[in-house]
C-alpha positions as CSV (number, residue, x, y, z in Angstrom):
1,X,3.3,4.4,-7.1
2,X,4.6,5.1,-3.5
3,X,3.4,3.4,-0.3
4,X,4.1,4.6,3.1
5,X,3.4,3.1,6.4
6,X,2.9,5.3,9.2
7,X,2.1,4.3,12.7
8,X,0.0,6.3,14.7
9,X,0.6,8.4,17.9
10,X,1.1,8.0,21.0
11,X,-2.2,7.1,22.8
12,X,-3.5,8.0,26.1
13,X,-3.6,4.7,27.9
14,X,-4.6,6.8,31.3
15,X,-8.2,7.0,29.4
16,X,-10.5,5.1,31.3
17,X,-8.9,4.3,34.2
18,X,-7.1,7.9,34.9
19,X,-4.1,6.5,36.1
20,X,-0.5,4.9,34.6
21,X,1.3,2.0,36.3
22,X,4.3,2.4,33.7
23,X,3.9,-1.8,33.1
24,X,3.3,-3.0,29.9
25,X,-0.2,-3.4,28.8
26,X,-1.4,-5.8,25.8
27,X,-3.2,-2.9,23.7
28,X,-4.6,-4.6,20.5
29,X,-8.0,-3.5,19.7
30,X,-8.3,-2.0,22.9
31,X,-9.6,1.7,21.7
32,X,-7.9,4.3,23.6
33,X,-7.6,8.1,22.2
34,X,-4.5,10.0,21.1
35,X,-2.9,11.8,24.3
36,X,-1.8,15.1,24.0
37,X,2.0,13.8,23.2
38,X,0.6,12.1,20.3
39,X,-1.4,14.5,18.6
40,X,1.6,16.8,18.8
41,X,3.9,14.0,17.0
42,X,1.6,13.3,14.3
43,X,1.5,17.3,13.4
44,X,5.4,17.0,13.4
45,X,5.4,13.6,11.2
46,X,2.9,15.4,9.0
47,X,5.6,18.4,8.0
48,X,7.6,15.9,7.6
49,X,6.2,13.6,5.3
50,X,5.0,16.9,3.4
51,X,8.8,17.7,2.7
52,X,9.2,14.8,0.0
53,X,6.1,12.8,0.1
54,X,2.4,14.4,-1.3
55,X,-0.3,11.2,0.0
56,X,-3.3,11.4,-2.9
57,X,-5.2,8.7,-0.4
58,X,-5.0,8.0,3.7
59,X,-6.0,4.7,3.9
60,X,-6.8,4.3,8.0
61,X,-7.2,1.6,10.7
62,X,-10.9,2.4,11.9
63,X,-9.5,2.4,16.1
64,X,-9.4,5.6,17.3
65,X,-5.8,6.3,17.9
66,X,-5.6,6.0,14.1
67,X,-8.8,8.0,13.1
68,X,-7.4,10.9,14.8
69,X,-3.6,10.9,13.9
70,X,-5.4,10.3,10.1
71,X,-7.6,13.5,10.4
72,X,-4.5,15.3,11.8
73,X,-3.3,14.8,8.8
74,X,-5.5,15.1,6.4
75,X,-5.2,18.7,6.2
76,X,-1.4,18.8,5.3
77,X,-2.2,17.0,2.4
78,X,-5.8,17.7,1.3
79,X,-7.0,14.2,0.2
80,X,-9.6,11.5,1.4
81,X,-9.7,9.1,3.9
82,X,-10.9,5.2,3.8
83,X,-11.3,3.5,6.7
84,X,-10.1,0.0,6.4
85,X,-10.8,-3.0,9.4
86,X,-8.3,-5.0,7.9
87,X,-5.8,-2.3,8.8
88,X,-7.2,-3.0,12.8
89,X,-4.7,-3.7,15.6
90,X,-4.0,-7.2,16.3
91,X,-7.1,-8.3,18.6
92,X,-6.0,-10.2,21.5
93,X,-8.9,-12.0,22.9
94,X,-8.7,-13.1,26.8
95,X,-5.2,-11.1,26.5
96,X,-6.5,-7.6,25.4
97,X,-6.0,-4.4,27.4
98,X,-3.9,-7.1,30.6
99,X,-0.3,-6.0,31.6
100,X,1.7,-8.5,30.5
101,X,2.7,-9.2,33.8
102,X,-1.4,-10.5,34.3
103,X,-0.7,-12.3,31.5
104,X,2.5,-14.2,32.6
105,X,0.8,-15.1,35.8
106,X,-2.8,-16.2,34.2
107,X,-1.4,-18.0,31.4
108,X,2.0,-19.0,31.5
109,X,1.6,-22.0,29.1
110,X,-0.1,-19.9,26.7
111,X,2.7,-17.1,26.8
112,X,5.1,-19.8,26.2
113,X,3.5,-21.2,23.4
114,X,2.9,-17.7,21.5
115,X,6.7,-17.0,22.3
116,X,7.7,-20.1,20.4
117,X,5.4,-19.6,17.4
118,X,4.9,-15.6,17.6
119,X,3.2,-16.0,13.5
120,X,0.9,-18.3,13.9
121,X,0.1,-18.5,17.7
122,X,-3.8,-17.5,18.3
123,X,-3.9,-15.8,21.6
124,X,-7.7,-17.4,23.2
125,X,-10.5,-15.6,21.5
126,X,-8.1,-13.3,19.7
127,X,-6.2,-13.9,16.4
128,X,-2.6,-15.0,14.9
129,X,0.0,-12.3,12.9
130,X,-0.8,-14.3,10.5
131,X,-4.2,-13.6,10.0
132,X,-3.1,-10.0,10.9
133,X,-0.9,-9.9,7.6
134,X,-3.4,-11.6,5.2
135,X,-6.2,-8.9,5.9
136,X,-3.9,-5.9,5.8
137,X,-2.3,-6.8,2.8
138,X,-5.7,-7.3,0.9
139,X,-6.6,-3.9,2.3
140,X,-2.7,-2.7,0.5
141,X,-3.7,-4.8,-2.6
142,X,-6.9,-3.2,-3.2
143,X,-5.3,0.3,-2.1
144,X,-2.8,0.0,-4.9
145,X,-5.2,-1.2,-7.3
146,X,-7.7,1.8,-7.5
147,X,-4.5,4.1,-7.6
148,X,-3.2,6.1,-10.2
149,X,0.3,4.6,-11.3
150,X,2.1,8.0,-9.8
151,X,0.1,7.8,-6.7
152,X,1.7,7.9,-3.3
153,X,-1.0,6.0,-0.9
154,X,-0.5,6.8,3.1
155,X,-1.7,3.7,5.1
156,X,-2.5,4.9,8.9
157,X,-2.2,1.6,11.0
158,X,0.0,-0.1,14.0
159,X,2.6,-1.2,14.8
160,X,1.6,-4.9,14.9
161,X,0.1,-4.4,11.3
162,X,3.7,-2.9,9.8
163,X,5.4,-5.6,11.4
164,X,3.6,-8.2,9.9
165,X,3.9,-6.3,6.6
166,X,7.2,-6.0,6.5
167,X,7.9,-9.0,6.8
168,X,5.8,-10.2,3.8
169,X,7.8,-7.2,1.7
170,X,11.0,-8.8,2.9
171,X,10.0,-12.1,2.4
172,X,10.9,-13.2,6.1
173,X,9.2,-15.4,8.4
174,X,6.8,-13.9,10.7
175,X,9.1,-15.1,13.7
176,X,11.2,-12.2,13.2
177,X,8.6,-9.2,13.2
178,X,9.5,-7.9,16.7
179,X,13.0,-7.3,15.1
180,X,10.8,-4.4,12.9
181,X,10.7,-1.0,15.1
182,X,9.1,2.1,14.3
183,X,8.1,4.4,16.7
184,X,4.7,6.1,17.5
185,X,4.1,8.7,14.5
186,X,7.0,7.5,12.2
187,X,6.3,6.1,8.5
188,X,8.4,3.7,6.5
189,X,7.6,3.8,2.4
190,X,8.2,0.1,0.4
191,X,7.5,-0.5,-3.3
192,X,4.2,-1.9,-4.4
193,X,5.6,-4.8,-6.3
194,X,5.4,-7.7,-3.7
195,X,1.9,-6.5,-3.0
C-alpha cells in the first residue's frame, strides 16, 4: 500500500475582496477557490504523479481549494473521491482569514504564546495542531483500512494537515512542523505502517 500527500493549489485569495495586499493572511478554514495559477499546477502535478504513481482512491479535504485541485485530478486517474472533514485546514478561530500583521497588533500575548507551544497552542475559538493531527490521521487510518493491500491512496489536504502528519510518521514533536515544506500542488508518499 502507497500513501501520498498532496497539497492543493494555489488559491485565489483576491476572491472576495478583489484585491492582494501581498501580506500574509491566516487562511485556515477560510474557503477561498483555486486561482487560475493553481488549477494549472494541479494539471502539471497530475502528469506527474501519473508517471509512477496510479491513486485507486482521492481521499479530499471538503474546502474548496481542495475539492477542485481533487476533481482536476480525478480524471488522470479514473477513481472515486471521499470527502473527509478531518482532512479540513487548521481552523483558526478569532485568527482566521487576519494578516498576520492584524494579528501581531490585536493579540500579541496570544501570538507569543502559540509561538512558544506551536502543537498544542489553541488559537481563541479555533483549534491546536494537535487536534489537527489526531482527526487526519483517523481519516488516514480508516483510508488504509478499507484499501486493498497494493492500493496507492491519494489524500488531497493542506499544508497545515501534512505538517502535522509528518511529524507523527517521523515521530517528532509537533514543535518542529514548520520545518516540513511542500509547496502548493506537490505530494510527498510515506509508508502506512505508523498509521
Amino acid at each position: 500500500m502507497r500513501l501520498i500527500f498532496m497539497r492543493h493549489g494555489i488559491p485565489d485569495l483576491m476572491y472576495g475582496n478583489g484585491k492582494c495586499t501581498g501580506q500574509a493572511k491566516c487562511v485556515g478554514q477560510t474557503n477561498y477557490p483555486l486561482s487560475a495559477a493553481g488549477c494549472s499546477k494541479i494539471e502539471k502535478s497530475a502528469l506527474e504523479l501519473k508517471e509512477n504513481n496510479t491513486p485507486h482512491v482521492i481521499y479530499s479535504s471538503p474546502l474548496l481549494r481542495c475539492v477542485q485541485s481533487s476533481c482536476i485530478l480525478r480524471p488522470y486517474f479514473d477513481c472515486g473521491i471521499f470527502f473527509a472533514e478531518g482532512l479540513a485546514e487548521i481552523y483558526m478561530g478569532e485568527w482566521e482569514n487576519l494578516l498576520f500583521s492584524e494579528i501581531k497588533a490585536r493579540y500579541p500575548q496570544e501570538y507569543h504564546r502559540r509561538g512558544c507551544a506551536m502543537g498544542d497552542y489553541c488559537v481563541p475559538g479555533g483549534e491546536s495542531f494537535r487536534e489537527v493531527q489526531m482527526r487526519a490521521a483517523a481519516v488516514v487510518r480508516q483510508a488504509a483500512a478499507a484499501a486493498a493491500v497494493d492500493d496507492t491512496i491519494l489524500f488531497v489536504t493542506h499544508i497545515g494537515v501534512i505538517r502535522s502528519l509528518l511529524c507523527l510518521y517521523e515521530d517528532r514533536p509537533l514543535a518542529h512542523l514548520f520545518e516540513y515544506s511542500l509547496d502548493y500542488g506537490e505530494f510527498v508518499e510515506v509508508s502506512p505502517s505508523v498509521f
